[in-house]
N, CA, C and O of each residue as an XYZ file, in Angstrom:
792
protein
N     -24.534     41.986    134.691
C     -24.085     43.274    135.175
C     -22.656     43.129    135.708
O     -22.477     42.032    136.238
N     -21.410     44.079    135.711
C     -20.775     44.340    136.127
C     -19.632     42.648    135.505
O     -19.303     42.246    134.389
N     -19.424     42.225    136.668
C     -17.915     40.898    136.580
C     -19.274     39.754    136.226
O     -18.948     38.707    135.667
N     -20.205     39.888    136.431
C     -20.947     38.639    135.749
C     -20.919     38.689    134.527
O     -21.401     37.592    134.242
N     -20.622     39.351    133.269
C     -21.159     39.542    131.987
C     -19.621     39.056    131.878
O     -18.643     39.580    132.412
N     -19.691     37.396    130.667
C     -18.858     36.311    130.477
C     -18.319     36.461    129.030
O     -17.320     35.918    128.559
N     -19.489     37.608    128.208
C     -18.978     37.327    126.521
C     -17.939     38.791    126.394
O     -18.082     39.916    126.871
N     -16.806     38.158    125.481
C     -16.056     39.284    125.434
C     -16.045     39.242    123.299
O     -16.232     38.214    122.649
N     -15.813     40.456    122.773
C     -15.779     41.634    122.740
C     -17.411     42.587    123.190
O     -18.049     42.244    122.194
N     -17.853     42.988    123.546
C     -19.185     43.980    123.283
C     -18.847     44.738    122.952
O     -17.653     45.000    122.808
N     -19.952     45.541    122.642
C     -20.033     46.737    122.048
C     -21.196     47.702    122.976
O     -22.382     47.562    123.276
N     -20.038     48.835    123.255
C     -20.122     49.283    124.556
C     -20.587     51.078    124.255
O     -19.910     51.791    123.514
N     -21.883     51.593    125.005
C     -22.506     52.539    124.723
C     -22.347     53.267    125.980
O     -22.530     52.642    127.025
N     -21.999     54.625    126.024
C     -21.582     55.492    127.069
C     -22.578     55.805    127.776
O     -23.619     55.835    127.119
N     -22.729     56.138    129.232
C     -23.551     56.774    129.876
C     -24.315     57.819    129.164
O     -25.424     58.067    129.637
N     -23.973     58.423    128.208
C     -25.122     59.484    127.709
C     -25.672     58.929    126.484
O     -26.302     59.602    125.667
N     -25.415     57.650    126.367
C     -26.192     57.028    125.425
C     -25.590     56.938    123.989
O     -25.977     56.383    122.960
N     -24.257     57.857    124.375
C     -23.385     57.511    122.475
C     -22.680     56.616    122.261
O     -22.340     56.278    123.395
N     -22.002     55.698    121.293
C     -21.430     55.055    120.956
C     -19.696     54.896    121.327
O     -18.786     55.434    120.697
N     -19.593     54.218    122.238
C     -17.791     54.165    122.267
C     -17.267     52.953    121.256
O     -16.102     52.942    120.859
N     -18.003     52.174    120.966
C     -16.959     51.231    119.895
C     -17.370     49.724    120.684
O     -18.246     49.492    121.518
N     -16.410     48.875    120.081
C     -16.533     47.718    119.946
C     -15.197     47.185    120.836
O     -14.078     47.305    120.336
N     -15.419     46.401    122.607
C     -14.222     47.042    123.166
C     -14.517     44.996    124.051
O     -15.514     44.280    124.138
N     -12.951     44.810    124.528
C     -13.163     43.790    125.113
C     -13.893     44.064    126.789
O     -13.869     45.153    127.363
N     -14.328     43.169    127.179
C     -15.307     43.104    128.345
C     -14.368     43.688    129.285
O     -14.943     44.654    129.787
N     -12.885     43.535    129.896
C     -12.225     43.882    130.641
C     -11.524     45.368    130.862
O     -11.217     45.914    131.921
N     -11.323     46.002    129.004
C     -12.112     47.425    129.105
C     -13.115     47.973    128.890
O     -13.244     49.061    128.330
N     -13.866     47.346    129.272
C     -15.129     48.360    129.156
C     -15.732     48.723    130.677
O     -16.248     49.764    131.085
N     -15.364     46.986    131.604
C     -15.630     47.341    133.244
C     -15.026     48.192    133.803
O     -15.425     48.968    134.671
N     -13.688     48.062    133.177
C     -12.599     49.320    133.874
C     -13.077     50.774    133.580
O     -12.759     51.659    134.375
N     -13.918     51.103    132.342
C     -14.461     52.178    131.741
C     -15.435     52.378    132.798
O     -15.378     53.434    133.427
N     -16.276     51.558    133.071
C     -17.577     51.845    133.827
C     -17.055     52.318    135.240
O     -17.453     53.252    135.937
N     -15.734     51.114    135.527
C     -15.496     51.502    137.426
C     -14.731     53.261    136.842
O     -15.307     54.147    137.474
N     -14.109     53.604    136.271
C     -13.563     54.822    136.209
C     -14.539     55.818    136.456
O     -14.278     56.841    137.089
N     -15.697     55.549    135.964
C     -16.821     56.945    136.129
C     -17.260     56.677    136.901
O     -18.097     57.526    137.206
N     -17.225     55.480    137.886
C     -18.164     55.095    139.390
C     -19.474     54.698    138.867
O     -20.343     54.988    139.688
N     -19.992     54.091    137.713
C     -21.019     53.676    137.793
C     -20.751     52.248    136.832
O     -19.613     51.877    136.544
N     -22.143     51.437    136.342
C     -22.063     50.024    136.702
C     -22.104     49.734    135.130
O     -22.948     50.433    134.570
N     -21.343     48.805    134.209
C     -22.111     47.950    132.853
C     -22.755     46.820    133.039
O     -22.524     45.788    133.669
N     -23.754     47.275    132.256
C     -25.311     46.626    132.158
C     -25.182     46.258    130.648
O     -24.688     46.903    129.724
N     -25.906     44.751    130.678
C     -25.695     43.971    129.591
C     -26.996     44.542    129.240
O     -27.799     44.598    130.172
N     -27.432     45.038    127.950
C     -29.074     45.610    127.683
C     -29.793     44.628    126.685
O     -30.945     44.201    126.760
N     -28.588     44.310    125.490
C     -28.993     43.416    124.470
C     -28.139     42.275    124.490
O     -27.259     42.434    123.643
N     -28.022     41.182    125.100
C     -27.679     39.943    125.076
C     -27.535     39.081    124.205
O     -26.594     38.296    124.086
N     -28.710     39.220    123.383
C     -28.841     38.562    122.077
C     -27.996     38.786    120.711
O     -27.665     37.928    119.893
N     -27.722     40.274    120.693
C     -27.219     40.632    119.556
C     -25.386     40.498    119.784
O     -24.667     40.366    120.774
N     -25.116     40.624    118.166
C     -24.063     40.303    118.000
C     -22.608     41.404    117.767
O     -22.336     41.733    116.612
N     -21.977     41.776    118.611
C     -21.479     41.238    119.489
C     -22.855     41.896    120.861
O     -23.599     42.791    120.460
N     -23.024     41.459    122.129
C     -23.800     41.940    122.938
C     -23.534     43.104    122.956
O     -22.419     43.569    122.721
N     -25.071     44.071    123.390
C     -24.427     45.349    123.452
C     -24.204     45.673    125.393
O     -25.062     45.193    126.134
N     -23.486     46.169    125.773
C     -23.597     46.894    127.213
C     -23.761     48.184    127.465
O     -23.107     48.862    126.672
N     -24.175     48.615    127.998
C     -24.170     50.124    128.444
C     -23.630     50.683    129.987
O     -23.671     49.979    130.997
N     -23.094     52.155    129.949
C     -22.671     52.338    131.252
C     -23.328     53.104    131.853
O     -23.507     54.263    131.479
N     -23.934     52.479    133.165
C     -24.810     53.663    133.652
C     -24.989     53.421    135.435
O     -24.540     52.461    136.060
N     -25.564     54.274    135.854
C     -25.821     53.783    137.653
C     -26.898     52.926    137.454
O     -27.960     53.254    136.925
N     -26.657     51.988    137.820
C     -27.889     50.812    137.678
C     -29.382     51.236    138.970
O     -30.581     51.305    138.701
N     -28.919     51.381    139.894
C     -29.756     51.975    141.211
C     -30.071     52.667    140.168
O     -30.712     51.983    139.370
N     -29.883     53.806    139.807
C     -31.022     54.935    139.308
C     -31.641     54.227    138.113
O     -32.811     54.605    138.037
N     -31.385     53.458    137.255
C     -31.790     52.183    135.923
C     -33.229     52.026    136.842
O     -34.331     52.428    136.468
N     -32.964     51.405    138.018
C     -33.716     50.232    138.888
C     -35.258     51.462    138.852
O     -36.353     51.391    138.294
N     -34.624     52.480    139.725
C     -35.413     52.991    140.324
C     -36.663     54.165    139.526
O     -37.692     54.670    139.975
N     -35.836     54.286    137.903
C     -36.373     54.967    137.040
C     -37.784     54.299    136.485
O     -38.808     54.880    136.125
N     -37.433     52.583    136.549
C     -38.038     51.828    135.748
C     -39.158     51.133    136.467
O     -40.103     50.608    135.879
N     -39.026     51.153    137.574
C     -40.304     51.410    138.971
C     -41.132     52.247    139.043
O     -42.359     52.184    139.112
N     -40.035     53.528    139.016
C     -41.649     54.758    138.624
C     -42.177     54.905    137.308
O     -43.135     55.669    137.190
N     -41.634     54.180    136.045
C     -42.121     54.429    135.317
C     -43.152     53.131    135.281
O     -44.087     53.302    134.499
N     -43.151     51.971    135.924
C     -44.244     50.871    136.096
C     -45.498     51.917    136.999
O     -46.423     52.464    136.398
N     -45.350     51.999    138.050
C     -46.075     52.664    139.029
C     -47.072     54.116    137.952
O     -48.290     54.290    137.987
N     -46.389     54.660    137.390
C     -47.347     55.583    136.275
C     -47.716     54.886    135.633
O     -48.939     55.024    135.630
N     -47.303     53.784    134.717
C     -48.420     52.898    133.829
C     -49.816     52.470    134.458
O     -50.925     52.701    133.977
N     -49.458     51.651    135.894
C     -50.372     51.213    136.605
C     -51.583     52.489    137.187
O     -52.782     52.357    136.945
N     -51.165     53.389    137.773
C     -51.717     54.286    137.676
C     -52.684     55.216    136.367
O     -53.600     55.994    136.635
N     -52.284     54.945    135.212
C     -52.720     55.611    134.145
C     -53.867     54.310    134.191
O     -54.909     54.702    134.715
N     -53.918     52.990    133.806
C     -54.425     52.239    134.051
C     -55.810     52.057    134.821
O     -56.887     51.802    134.283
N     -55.618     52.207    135.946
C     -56.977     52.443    137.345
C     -57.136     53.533    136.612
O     -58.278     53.318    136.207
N     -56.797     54.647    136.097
C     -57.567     55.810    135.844
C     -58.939     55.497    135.738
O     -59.888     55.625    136.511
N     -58.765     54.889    134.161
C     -59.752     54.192    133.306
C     -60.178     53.168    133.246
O     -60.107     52.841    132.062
N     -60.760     52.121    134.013
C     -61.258     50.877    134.239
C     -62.550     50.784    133.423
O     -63.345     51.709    133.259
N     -62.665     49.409    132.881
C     -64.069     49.010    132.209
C     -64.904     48.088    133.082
O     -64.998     46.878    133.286
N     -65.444     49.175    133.487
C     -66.797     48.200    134.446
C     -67.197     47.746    133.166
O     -66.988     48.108    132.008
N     -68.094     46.480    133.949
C     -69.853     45.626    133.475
C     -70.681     46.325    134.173
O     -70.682     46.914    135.254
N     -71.688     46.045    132.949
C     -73.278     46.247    133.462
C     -74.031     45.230    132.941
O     -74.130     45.124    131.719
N     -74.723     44.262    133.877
C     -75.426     43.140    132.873
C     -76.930     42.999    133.131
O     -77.576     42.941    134.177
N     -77.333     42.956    131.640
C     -79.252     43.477    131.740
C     -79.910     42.149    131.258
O     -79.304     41.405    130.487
N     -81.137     41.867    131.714
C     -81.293     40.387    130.768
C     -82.651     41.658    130.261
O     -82.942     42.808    130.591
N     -83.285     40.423    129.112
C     -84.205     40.685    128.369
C     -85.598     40.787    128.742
O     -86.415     41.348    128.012
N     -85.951     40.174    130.047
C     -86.992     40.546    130.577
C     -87.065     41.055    132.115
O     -87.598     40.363    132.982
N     -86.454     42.390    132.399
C     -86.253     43.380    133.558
C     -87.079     43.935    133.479
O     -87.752     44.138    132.469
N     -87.258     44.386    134.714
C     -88.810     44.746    135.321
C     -87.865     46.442    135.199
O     -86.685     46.630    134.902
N     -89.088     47.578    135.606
C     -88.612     49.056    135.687
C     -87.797     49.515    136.825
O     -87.111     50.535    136.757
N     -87.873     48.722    137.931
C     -87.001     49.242    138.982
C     -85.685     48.552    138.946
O     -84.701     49.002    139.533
N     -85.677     47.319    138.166
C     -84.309     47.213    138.324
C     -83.494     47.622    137.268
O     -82.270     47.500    137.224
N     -84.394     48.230    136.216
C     -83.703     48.567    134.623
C     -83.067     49.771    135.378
O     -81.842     49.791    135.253
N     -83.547     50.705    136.073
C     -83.483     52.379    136.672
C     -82.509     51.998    137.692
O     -81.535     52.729    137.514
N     -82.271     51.113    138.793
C     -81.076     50.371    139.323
C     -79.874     50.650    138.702
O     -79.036     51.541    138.838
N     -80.008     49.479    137.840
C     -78.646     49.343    137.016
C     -78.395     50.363    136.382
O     -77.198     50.647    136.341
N     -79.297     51.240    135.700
C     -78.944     52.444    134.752
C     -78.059     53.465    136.204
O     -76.875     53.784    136.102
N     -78.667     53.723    137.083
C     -77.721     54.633    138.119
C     -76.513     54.097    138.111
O     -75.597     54.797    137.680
N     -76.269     52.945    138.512
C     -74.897     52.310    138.863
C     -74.650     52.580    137.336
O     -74.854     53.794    137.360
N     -74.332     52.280    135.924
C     -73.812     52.475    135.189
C     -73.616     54.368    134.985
O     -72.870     54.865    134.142
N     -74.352     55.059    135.829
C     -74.038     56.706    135.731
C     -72.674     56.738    136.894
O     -71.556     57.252    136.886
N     -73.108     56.268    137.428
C     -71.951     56.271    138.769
C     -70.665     56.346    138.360
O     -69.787     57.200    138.481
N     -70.745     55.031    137.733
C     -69.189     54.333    137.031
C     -68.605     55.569    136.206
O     -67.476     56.035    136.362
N     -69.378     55.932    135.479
C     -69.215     56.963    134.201
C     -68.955     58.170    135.500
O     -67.818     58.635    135.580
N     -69.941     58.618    136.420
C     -68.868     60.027    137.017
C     -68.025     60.087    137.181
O     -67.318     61.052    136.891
N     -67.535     58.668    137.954
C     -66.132     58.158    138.421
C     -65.218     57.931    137.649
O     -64.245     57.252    137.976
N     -65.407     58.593    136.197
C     -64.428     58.541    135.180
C     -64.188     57.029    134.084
O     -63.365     56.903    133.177
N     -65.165     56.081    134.544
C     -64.685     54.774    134.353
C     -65.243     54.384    132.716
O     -66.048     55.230    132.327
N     -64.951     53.207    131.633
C     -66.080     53.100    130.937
C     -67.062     52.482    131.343
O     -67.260     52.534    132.557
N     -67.875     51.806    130.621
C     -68.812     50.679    130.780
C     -69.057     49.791    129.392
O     -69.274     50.154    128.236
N     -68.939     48.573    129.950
C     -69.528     47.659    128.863
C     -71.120     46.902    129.877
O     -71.238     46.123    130.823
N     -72.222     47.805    128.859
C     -73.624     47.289    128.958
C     -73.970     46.202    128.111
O     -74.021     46.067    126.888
N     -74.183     45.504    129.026
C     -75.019     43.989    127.688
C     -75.991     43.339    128.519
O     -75.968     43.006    129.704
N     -76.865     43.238    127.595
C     -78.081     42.118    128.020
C     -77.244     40.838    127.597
O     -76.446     40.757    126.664
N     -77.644     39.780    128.575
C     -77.621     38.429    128.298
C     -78.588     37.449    127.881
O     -79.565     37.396    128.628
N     -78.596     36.778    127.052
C     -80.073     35.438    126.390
C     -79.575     34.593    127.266
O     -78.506     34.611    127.876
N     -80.595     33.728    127.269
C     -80.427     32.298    127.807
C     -81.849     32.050    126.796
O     -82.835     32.665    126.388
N     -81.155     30.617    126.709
C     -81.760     29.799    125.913
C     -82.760     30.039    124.417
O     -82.393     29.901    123.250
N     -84.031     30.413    124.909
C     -84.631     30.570    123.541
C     -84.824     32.315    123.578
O     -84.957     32.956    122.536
N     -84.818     32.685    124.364
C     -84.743     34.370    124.115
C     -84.285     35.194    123.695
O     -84.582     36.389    123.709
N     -82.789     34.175    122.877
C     -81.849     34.702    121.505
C     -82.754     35.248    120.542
O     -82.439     36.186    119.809
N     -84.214     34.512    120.517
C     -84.468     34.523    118.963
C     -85.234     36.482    119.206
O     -85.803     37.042    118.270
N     -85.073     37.060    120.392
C     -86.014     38.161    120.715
C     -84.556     39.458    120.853
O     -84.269     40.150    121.830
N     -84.124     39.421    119.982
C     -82.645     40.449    120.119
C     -83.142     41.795    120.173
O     -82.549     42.703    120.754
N     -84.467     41.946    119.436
C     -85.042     43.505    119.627
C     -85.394     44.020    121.012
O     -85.581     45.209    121.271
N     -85.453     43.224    121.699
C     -85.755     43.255    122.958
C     -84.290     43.910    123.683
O     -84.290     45.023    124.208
N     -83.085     43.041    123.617
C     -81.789     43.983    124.194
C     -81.550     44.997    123.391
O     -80.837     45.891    123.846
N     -82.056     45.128    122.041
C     -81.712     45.996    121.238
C     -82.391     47.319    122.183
O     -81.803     48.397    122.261
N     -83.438     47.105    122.731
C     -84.758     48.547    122.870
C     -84.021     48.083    124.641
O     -84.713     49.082    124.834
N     -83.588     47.770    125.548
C     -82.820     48.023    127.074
C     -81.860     48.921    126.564
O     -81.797     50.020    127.116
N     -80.571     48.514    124.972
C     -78.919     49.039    124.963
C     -79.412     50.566    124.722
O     -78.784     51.506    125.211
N     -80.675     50.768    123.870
C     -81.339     51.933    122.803
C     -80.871     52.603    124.205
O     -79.840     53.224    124.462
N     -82.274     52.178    125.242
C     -82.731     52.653    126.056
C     -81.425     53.668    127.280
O     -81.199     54.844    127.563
N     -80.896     52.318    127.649
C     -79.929     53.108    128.277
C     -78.669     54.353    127.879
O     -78.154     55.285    128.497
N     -78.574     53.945    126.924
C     -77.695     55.100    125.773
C     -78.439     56.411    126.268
O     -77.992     57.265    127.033
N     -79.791     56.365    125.594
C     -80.544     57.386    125.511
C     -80.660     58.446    126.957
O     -80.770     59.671    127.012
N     -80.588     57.451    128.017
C     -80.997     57.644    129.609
C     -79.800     58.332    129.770
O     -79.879     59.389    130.396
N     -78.530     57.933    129.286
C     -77.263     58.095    129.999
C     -76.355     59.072    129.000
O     -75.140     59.179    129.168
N     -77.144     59.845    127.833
C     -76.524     60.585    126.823
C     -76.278     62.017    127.339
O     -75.738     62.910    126.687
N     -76.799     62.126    128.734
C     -76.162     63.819    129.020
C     -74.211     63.737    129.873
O     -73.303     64.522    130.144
N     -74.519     62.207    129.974
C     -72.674     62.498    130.189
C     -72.200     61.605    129.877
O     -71.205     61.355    130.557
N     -72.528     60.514    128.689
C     -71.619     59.909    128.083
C     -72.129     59.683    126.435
O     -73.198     60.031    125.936
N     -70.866     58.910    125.729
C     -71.463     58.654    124.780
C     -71.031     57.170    124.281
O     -70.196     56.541    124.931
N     -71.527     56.716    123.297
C     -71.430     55.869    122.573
C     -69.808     55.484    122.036
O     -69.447     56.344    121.234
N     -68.903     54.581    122.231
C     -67.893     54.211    121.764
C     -68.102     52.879    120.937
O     -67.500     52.881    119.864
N     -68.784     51.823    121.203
C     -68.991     50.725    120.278
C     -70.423     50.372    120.352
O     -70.991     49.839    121.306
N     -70.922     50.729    119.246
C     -72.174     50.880    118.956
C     -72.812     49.098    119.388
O     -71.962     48.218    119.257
N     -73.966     48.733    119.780
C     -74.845     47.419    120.150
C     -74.388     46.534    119.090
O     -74.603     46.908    117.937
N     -73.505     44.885    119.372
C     -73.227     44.249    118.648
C     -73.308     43.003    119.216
O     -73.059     42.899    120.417
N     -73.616     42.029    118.566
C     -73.886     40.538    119.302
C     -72.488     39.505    119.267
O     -71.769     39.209    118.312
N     -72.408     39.008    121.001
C     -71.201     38.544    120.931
C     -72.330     36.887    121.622
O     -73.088     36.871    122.592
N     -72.035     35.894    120.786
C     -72.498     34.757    121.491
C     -74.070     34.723    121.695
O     -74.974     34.621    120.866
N     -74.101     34.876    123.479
C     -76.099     34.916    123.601
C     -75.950     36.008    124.537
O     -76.582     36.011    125.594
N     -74.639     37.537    124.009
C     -75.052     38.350    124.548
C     -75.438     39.845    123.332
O     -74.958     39.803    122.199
N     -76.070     40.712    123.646
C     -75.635     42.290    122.770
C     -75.226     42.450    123.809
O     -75.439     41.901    124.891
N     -74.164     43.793    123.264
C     -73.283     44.779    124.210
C     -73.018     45.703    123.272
O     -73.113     45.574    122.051
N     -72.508     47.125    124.216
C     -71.639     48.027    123.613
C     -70.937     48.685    124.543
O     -71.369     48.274    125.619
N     -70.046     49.526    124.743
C     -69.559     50.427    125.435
C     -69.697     51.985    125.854
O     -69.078     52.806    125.177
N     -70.312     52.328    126.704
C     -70.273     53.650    126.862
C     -68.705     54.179    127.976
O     -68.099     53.666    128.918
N     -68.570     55.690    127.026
C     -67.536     55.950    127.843
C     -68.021     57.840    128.490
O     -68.881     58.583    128.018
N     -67.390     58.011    129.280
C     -67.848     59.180    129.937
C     -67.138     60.239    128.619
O     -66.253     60.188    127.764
N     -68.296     61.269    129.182
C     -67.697     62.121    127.556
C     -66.835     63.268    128.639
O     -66.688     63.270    129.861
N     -66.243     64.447    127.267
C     -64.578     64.714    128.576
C     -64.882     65.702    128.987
O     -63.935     66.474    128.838
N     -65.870     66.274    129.548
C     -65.814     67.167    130.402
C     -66.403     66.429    131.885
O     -66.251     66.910    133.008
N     -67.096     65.162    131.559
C     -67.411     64.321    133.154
C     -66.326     63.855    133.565
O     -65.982     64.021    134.735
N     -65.362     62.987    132.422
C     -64.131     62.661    132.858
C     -63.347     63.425    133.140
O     -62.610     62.906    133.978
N     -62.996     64.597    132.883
C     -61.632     65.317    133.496
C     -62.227     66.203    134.841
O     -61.475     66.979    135.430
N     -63.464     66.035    135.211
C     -63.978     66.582    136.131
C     -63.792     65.099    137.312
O     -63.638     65.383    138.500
N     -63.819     63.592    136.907
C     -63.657     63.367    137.867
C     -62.344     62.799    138.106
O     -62.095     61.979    138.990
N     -61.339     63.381    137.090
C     -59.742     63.209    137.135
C     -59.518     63.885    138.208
O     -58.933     63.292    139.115
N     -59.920     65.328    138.414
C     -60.272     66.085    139.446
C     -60.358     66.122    140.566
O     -59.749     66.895    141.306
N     -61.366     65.037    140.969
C     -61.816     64.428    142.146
C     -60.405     63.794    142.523
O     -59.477     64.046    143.291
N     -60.717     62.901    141.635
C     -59.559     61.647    142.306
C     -58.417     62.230    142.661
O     -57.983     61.973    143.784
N     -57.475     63.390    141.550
C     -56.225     64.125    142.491
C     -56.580     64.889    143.474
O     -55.569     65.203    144.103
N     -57.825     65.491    144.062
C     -58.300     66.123    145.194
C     -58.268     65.045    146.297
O     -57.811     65.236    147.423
N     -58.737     64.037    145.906
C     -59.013     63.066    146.815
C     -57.363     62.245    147.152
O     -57.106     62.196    148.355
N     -56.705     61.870    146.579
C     -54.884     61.923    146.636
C     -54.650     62.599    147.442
O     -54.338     62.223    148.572
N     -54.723     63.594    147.134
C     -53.708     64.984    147.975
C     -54.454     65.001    149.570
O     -53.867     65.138    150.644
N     -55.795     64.831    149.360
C     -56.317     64.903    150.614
C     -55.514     63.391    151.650
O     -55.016     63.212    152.762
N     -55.727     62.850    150.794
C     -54.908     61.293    151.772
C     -53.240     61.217    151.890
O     -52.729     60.571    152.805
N     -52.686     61.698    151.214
C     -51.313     62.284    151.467
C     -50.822     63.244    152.281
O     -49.758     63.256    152.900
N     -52.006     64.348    152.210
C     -51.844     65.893    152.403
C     -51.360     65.771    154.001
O     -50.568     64.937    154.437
N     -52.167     67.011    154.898
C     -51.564     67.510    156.081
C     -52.864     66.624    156.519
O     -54.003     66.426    156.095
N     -51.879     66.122    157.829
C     -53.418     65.506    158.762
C     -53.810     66.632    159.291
O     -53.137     67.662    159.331
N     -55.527     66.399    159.954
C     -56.128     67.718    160.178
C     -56.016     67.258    162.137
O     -56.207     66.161    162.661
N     -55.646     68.576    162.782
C     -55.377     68.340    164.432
C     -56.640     67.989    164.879
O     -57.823     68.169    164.592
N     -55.864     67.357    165.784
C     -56.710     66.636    166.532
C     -57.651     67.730    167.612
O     -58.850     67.707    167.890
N     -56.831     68.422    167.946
C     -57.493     69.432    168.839
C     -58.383     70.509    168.651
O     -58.113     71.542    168.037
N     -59.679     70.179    169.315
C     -60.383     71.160    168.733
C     -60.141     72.957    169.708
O     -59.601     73.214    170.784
N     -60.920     73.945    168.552
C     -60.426     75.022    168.774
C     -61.845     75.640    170.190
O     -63.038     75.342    170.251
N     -61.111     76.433    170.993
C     -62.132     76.822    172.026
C     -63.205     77.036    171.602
O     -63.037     76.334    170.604
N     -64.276     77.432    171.470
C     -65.366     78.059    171.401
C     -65.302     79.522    172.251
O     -64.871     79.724    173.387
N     -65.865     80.422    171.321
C     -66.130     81.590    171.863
C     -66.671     81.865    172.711
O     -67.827     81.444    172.754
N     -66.087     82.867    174.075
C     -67.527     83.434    174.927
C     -68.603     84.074    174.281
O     -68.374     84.788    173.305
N     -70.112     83.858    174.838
C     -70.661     84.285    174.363
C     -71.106     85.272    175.177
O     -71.648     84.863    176.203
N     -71.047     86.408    175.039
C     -71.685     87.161    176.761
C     -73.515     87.365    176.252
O     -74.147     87.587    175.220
N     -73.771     87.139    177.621
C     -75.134     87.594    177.876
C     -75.704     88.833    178.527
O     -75.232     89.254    179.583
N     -76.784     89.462    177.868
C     -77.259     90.587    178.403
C     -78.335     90.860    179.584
O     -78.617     92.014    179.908
């Protein structure tokens, strides 16, 4: 940036992003200090380097919020686990099936899989009739994205919330934002009314 950038000729791109030409390094800084803002080396590699002129602070600060929305888009959608073995009893199959509804209100996916151990690979109909099962349990608000497939000594597939649960709990979550940002609520409570008696 700026008196650090050592290779001279570049090829030097204007603050609005058009082409000025192919210029030595000593005019092109003088170009940048004339408009009050900074050259930024962008492509280093290429031949001749390219620079650009721009306010670097606003560069900095553009490219922060645009990390901070990735990350954010990100948590939107998280892929929980759900892990079932092959011989679960009914209260904990109905357990785990809630917590995998949960995840799904909360907008999230899920990857459901039973796990084998040892010789209980050879009984796959068995996770086959838990993955059936839970699909079936959990088909009024989600659906099927990768149908039951065997990875190793597990089956799995993915359920994802279907879009009217998800944008309902997109919902939530900016309600729930605004509420933690929003106005704090006073501390002071309000009188209570007289009540007269007869």
């Amino acid at each position: 940036m700026n008196d650090r950038i050592r290779v001279s000729p570049v090829r030097l791109i204007g603050p609005e992003g058009e082409q000025i030409g192919i210029l030595p390094i000593g005019e092109a800084l003088q170009r940048a200090r004339d408009l009050g803002l900074d050259l930024v080396e962008v492509a280093p590699k290429a031949r001749p380097p390219v620079c650009r002129i721009m306010d670097f602070g606003k560069y900095k600060y553009e490219l922060a919020k645009r990390d901070k929305q990735a990350k954010k888009k990100q948590q939107a959608s998280q892929l929980k686990e759900m892990r079932f073995r092959p011989k679960i009893d009914e209260h904990d199959f109905r357990f785990k099936t809630n917590h995998v509804r949960e995840f799904l209100e909360a907008g999230n996916k899920v990857r459901v899989f039973v796990m084998f151990r040892g010789r209980e690979i050879v009984h796959l109909e068995r996770g086959q009739t838990i993955l059936d099962r839970v699909a079936e349990e959990l088909s009024d608000i989600s659906q099927v994205d990768v149908p039951p497939k065997r990875e190793g000594n597990t089956l799995s597939m993915i359920v994802s919330p279907k879009s009217e649960v998800f944008k309902k709990a997109q919902a939530a979550r900016m309600a729930d934002n605004k509420d933690k940002s929003g106005q704090k609520k006073s501390d002071v409570a309000e009188p209570a009314a007289d009540v007269e008696s007869d």
